[in-house]
C-alpha positions in Angstrom: -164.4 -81.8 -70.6 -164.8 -78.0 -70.6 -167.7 -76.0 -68.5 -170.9 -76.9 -70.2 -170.2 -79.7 -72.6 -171.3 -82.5 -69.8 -174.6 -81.2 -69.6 -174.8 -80.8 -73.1 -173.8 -84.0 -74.0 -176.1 -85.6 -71.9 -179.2 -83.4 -73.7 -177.6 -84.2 -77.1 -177.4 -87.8 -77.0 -180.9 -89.1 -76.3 -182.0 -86.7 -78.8 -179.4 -88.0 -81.5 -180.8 -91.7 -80.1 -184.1 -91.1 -81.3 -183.3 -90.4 -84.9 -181.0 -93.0 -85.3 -177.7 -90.9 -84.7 -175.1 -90.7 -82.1 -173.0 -87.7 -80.7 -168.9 -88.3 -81.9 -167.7 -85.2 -80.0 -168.7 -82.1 -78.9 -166.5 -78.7 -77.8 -168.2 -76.1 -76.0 -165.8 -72.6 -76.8 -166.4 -69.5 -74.7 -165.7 -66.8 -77.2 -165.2 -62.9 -76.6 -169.0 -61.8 -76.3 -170.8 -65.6 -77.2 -170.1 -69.1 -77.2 -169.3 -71.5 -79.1 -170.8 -75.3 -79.7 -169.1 -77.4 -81.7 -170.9 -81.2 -82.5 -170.1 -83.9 -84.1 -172.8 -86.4 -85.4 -172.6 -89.4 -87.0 -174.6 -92.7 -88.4 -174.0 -96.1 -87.6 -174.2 -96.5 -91.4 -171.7 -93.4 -91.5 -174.1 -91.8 -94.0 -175.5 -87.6 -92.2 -176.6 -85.4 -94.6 -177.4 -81.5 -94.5 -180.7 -82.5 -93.5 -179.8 -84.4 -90.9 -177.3 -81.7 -89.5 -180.1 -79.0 -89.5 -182.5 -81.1 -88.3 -180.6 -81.7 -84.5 -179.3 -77.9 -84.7 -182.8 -77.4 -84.5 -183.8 -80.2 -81.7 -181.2 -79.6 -79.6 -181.0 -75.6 -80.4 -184.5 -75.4 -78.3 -183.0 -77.3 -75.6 -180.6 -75.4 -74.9 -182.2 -72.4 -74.9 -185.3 -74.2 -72.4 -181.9 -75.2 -70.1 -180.1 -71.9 -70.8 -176.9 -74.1 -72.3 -174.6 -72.5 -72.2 -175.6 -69.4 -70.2 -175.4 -66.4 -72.1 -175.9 -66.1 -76.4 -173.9 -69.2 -78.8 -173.6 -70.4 -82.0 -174.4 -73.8 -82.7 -172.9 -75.7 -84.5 -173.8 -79.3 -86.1 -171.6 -81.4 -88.5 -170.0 -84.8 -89.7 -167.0 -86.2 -88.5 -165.7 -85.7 -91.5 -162.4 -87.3 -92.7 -160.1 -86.1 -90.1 -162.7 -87.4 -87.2 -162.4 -86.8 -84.0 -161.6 -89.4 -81.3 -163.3 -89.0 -77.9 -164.3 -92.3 -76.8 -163.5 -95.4 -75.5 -165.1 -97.0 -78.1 -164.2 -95.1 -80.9 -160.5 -95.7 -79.9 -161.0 -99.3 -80.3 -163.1 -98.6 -83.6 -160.3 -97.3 -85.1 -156.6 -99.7 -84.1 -154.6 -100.2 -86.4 -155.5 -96.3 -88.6 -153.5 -93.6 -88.9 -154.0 -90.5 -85.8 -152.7 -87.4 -85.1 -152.4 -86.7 -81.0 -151.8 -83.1 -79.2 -150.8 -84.1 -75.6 -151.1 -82.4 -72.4 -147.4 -81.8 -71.3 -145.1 -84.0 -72.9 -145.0 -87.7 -72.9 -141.8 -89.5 -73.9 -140.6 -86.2 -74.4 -143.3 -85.2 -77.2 -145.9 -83.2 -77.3 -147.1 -83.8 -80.6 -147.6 -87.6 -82.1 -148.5 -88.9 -85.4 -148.6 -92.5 -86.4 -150.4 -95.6 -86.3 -153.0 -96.5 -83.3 -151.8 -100.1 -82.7 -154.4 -101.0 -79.5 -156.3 -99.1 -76.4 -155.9 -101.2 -73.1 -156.3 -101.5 -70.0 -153.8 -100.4 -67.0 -153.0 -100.4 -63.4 -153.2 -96.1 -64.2 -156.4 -96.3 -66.1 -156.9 -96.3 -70.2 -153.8 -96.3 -72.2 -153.0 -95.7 -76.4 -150.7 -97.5 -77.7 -149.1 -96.0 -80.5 -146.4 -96.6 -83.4 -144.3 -93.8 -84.5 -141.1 -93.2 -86.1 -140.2 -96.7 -85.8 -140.9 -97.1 -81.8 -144.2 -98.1 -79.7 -145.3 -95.4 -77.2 -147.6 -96.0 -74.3 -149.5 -92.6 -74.3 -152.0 -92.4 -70.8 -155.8 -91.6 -72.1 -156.0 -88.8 -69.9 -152.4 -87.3 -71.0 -154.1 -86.7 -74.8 -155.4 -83.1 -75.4 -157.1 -83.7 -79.1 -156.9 -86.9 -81.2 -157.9 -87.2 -84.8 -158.1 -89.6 -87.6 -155.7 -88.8 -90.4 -156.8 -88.5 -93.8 -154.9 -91.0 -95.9 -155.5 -91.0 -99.6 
């Protein structure tokens, strides 16, 4: 995680808790003369509305300016998922086996950086949380901790 988003996260989530919501992802940006925070909400019954999203910029807008998160002027910024959702969790990793993602890796792995294709499981390891994905015909073993952004991918 980048400076800041910790700490955010844990104000976000037990204010998402208490309104029924849960916090999918969040990016915290440091821009040229502000930052930038980036959340993703959802609804167990995947159903968050305008409302909704106003409603926690404003919750959690106060609390980070009472806890001076992050230090310095921001935008904030409150939204769905949306189609092309972002994974971040464990458990959203084992939500979604067997869809379609898009992975941006840290380095290469296999000799790609880049990785589209279908996410068959998330297990286990001796070296910690592992993706298993199937691309171009092959199954690659991608580390957790070796994946810089993972989405969902749209599929009409």
């Amino acid at each position: 995680m980048q400076p800041h988003e910790q700490e955010i996260w844990q104000l976000a989530e037990p204010v998402l808790e208490a309104i029924g919501m849960e916090v999918v992802h969040l990016e915290c940006l440091k821009m040229k003369s502000r930052w930038l925070v980036r959340l993703y909400i959802d609804r167990p019954e995947g159903t968050v509305s305008v409302d909704d999203c106003a409603l926690v910029s404003n919750q959690l807008g106060d609390l980070l300016d009472v806890h001076d998160l992050p230090p310095g002027p921001y935008i904030l910024e409150v939204s769905s998922p949306g189609l092309d959702r972002p994974l971040s969790r464990d458990k959203d990793f084992l939500k979604y086996r067997g869809s379609r993602i898009n992975l941006r890796l840290e380095g290469k792995v296999e000799g790609r950086r880049h990785l589209r294709g279908e996410l068959v499981d998330y297990v286990d390891s001796d070296d910690g949380k592992v993706l298993v994905v199937k691309a171009d015909g092959a199954l690659y073993r991608i580390p957790r901790q070796s994946v810089a952004k993972a989405n969902l991918e749209y599929e009409l």
